[in-house]
C-alpha positions in Angstrom: 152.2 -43.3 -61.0 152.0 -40.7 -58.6 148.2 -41.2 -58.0 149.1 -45.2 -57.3 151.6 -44.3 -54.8 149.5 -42.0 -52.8 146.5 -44.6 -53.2 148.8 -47.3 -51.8 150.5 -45.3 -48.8 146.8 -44.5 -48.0 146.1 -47.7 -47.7 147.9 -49.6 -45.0 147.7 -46.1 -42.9 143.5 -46.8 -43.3 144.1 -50.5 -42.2 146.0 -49.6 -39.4 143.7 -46.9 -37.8 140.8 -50.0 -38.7 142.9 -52.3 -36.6 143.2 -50.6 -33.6 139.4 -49.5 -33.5 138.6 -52.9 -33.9 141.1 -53.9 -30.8 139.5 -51.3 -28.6 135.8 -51.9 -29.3 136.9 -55.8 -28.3 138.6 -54.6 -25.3 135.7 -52.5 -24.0 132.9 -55.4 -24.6 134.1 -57.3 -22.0 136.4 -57.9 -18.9 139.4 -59.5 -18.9 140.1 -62.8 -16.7 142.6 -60.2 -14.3 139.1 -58.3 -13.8 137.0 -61.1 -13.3 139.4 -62.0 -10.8 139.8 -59.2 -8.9 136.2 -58.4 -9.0 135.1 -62.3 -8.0 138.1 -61.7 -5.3 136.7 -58.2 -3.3 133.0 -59.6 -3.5 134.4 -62.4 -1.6 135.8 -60.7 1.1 132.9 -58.2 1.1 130.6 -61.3 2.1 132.7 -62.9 4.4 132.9 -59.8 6.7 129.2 -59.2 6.2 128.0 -62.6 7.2 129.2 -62.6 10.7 127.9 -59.3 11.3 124.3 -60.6 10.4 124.4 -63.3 12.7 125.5 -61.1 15.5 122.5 -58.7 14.2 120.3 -61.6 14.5 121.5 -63.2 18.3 120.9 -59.2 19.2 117.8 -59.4 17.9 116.6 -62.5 18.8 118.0 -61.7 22.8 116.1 -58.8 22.6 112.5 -60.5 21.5 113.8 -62.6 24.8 114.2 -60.0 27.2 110.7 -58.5 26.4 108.9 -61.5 26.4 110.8 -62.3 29.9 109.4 -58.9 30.9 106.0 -59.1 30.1 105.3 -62.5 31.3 107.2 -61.7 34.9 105.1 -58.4 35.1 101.7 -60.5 34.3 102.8 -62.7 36.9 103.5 -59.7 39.1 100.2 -58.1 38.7 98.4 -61.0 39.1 100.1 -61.5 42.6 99.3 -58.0 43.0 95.4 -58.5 42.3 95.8 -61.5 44.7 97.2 -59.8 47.8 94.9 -56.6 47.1 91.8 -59.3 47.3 90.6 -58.8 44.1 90.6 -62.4 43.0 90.4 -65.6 44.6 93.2 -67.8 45.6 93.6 -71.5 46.7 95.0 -71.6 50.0 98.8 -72.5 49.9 99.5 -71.1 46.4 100.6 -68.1 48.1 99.1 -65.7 45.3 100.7 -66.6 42.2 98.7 -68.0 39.2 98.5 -72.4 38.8 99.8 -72.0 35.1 100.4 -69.2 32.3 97.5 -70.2 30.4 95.5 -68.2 34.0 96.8 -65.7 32.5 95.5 -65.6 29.2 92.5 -67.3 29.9 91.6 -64.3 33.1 90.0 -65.2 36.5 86.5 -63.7 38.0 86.8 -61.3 40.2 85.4 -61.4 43.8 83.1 -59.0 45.2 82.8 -57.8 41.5 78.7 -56.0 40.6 79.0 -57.8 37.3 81.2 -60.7 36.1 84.0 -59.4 35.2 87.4 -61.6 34.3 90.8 -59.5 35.0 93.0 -60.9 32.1 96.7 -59.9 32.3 98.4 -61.7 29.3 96.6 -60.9 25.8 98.4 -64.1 24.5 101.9 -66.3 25.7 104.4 -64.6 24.1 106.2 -67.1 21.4 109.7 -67.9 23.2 112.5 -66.5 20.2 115.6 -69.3 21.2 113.2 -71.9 21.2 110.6 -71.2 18.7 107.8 -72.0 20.9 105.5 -70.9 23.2 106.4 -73.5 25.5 108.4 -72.1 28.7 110.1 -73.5 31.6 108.1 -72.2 34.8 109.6 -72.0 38.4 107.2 -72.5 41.5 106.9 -70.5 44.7 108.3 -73.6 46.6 111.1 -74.6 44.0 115.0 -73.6 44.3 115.7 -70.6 42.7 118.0 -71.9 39.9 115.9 -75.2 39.4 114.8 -76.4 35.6 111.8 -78.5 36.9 108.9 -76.6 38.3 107.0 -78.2 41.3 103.9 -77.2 39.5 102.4 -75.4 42.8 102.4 -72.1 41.2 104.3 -70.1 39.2 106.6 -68.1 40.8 109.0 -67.3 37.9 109.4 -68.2 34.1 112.7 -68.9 31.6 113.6 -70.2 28.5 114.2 -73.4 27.8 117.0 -73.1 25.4 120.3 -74.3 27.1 122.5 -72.1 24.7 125.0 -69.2 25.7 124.0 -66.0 25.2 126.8 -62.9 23.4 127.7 -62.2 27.2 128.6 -65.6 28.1 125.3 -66.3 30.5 123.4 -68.8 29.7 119.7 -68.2 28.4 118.2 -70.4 31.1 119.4 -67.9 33.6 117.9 -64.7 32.3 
């Protein structure tokens, strides 16, 4: 009777240890909904402070494509007026120097006096205009007002985007 009794109190101590290995390797196959929560919860607030600071990432760099396009078109502009006033290419009288249209300055111009023909280019291509997605950009004349958004078509004088949106400093684009 002896060997029973020790059998027996063996027994439901064996089933208990069973039990609670059986309750942990439940708990660790999963997450529990409190988990899921919190984890759904912190990824949630992760993104939402992360997506602003993308767009303002991608205003800076889309202002930034801007202002070097800006630059490199005005100093084409520049050097071509330079070129004109130095005599190294013909002008129509009245235009006071500054090229008829952008494409001039893709597309180059002969040079006077030159042994050889020779065109003097000073754009490689129009640069693609980043608020608008276009290469299409709003050109100022000699003989227009400074702040004007129709050019006179003379000459060009000046160019600008044609995006009418507000830039991170409260300017608008136009006025760059």
């Amino acid at each position: 009777m002896k060997l029973s009794a020790q059998t027996n109190s063996a027994r439901p101590h064996a089933s208990s240890a069973s039990l609670v290995t059986r309750r942990s390797s439940l708990r660790s196959k999963g997450l529990t909904l409190i988990e899921l929560i919190i984890a759904v919860t912190i990824l949630s607030i992760l993104s939402l402070v992360a997506m602003p600071l993308a767009r303002v990432q991608l205003m800076r760099e889309r202002e930034s494509e801007l202002r070097s396009a800006l630059r490199e078109m005005r100093t084409a502009i520049d050097r071509y007026k330079d070129a004109a006033d130095r005599g190294l290419i013909q002008v129509e009288l009245g235009t006071e120097g500054y090229p008829p249209n952008l494409e001039v300055l893709v597309e180059g111009v002969e040079m006077v006096n030159s042994a050889e023909e020779r065109r003097l280019k000073f754009l490689r291509r129009i640069p693609r205009d980043p608020m608008t997605n276009s290469a299409d950009w709003g050109t100022r004349s000699y003989q227009d007002e400074p702040d004007a958004l129709v050019s006179g078509g003379e000459n060009v004088f000046d160019v600008f985007t044609k995006s009418q949106s507000t830039a991170r400093d409260g300017s608008k684009y136009s006025e760059w």
